[in-house]
C-alpha positions as CSV (number, residue, x, y, z in Angstrom):
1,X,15.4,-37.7,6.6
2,X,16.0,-34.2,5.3
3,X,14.2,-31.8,6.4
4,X,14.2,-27.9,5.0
5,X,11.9,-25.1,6.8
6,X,8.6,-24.8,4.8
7,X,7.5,-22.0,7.0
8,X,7.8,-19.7,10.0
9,X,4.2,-18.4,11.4
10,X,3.4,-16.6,14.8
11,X,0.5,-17.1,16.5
12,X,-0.5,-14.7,19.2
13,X,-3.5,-17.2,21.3
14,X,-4.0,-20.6,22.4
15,X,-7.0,-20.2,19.5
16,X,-4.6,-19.3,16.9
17,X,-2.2,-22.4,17.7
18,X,-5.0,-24.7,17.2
19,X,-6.5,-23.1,14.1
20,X,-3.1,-23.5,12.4
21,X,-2.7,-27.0,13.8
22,X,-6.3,-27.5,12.0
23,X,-5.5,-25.9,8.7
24,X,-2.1,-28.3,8.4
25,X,-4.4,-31.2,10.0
26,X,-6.9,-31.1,6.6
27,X,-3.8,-31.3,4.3
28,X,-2.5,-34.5,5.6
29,X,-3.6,-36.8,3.2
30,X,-1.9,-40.4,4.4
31,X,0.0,-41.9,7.3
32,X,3.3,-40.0,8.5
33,X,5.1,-39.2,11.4
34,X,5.0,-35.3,13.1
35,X,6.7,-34.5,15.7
36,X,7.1,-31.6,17.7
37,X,9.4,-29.9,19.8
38,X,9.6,-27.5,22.3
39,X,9.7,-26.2,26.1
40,X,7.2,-27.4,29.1
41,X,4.3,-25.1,28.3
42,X,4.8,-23.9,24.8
43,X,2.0,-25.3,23.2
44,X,2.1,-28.3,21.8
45,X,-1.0,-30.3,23.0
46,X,-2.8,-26.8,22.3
47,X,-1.0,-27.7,18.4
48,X,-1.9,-31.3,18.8
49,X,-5.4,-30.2,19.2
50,X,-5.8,-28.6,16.2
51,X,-3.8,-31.3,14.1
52,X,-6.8,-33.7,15.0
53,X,-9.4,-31.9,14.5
54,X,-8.2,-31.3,10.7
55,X,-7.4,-35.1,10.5
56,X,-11.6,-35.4,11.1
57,X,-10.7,-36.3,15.2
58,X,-14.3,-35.4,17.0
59,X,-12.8,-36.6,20.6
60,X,-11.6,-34.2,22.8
61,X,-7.9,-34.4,22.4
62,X,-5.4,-34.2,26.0
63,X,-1.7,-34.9,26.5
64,X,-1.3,-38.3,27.1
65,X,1.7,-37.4,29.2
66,X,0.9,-40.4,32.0
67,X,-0.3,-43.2,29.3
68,X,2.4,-42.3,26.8
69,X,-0.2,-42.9,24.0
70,X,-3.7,-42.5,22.7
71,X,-4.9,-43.8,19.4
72,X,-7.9,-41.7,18.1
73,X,-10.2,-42.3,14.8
74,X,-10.4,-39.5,12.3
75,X,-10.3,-39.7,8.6
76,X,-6.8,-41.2,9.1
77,X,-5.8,-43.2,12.3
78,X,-4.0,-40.6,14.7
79,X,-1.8,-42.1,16.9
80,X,-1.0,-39.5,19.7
81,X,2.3,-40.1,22.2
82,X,3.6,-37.5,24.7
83,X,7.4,-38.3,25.3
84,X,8.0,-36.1,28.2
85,X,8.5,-39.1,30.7
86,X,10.0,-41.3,28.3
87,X,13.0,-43.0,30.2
88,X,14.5,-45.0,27.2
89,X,13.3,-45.6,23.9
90,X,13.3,-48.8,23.9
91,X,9.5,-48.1,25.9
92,X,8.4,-46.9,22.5
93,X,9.3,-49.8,20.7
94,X,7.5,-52.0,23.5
95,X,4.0,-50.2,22.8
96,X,4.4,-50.9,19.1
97,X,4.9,-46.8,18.1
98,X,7.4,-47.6,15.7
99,X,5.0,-50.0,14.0
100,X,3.1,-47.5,13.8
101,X,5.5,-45.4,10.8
102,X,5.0,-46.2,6.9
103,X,0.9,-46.9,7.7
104,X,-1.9,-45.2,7.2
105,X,-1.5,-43.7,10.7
106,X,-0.3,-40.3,11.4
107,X,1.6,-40.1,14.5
108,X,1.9,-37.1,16.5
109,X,4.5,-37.0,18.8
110,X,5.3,-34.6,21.1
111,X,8.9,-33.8,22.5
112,X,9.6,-35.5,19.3
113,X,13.2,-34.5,20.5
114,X,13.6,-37.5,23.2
115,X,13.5,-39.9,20.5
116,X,16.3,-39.7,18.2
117,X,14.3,-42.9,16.1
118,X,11.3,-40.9,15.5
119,X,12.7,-37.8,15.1
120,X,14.9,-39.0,12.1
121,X,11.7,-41.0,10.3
122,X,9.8,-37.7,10.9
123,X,7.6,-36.1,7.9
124,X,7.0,-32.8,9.3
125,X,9.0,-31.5,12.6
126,X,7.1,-28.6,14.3
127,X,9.6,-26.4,16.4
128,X,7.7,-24.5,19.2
129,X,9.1,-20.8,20.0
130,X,7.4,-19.3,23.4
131,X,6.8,-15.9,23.0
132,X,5.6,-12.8,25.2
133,X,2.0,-13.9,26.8
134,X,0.5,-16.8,24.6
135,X,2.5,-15.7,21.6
136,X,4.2,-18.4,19.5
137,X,6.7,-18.8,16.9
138,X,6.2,-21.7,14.7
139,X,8.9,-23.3,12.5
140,X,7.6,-25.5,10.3
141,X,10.3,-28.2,8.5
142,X,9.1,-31.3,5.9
143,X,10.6,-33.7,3.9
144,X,10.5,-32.5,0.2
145,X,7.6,-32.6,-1.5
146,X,5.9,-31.8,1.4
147,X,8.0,-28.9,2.3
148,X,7.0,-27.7,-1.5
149,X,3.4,-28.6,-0.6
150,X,3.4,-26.3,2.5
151,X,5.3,-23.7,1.5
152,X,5.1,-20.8,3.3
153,X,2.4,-22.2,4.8
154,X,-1.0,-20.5,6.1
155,X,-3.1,-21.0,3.7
């Protein structure tokens, strides 16, 4: 799917990464796939976080990095998968993930990168920068209209 950048923010905490993960959370309105990208460390369970907790998720929210997927119940279904270990993805499709795309779900992937499936069908595509300290650089990409819907972005 195209993609074009909606946005570029930094965030300069842990805090700051979930409160913008929050703030895009409450504007997802029906299923879709986000996935995001970046190094060990940069993030993006602390992003993940936040993403549930605006899609209405009350339980506490931790990288599935060992089970490969959580499903959680919000005001959408949030279907969480951690891709780090994924071998081939071929596992994906044998847990029913790609069932998952085109319903009401909203699945969160993260090292969207190791699946070259998922990262094609994706909505949104969150690129995680490391900075200095617990500084981030966000690069925010959607799929027109949602690129023109989250244009540069905080809100």
């Amino acid at each position: 799917m195209p993609r074009s950048v909606a946005c570029t923010v930094r965030t300069a905490s842990r805090a700051e990464t979930v409160q913008f993960g929050t703030a895009l959370g409450t504007r997802i309105r029906h299923g879709m796939c986000v996935c995001l990208t970046g190094p060990l460390g940069a993030g993006k369970t602390a992003l993940v976080s936040g993403l549930c907790r605006g899609l209405g998720v009350t339980d506490r929210v931790v990288s599935p990095t060992f089970i490969l997927l959580e499903r959680f119940a919000g005001r959408l279904p949030v279907v969480h998968v951690d891709l780090y270990r994924l071998e081939h993805e071929r596992e994906l499709e044998d847990i029913g993930v790609f069932d998952t795309l085109g319903t009401d779900a909203v699945l969160l992937a993260e090292w969207g990168e190791r699946s070259p499936g998922l990262l094609r069908a994706a909505d949104i595509v969150i690129e995680i920068e490391p900075g200095d300290g617990d500084a981030r650089t966000l690069v925010v990409s959607a799929t027109p209209p949602l690129a023109a819907d989250l244009a540069g972005c905080p809100w």
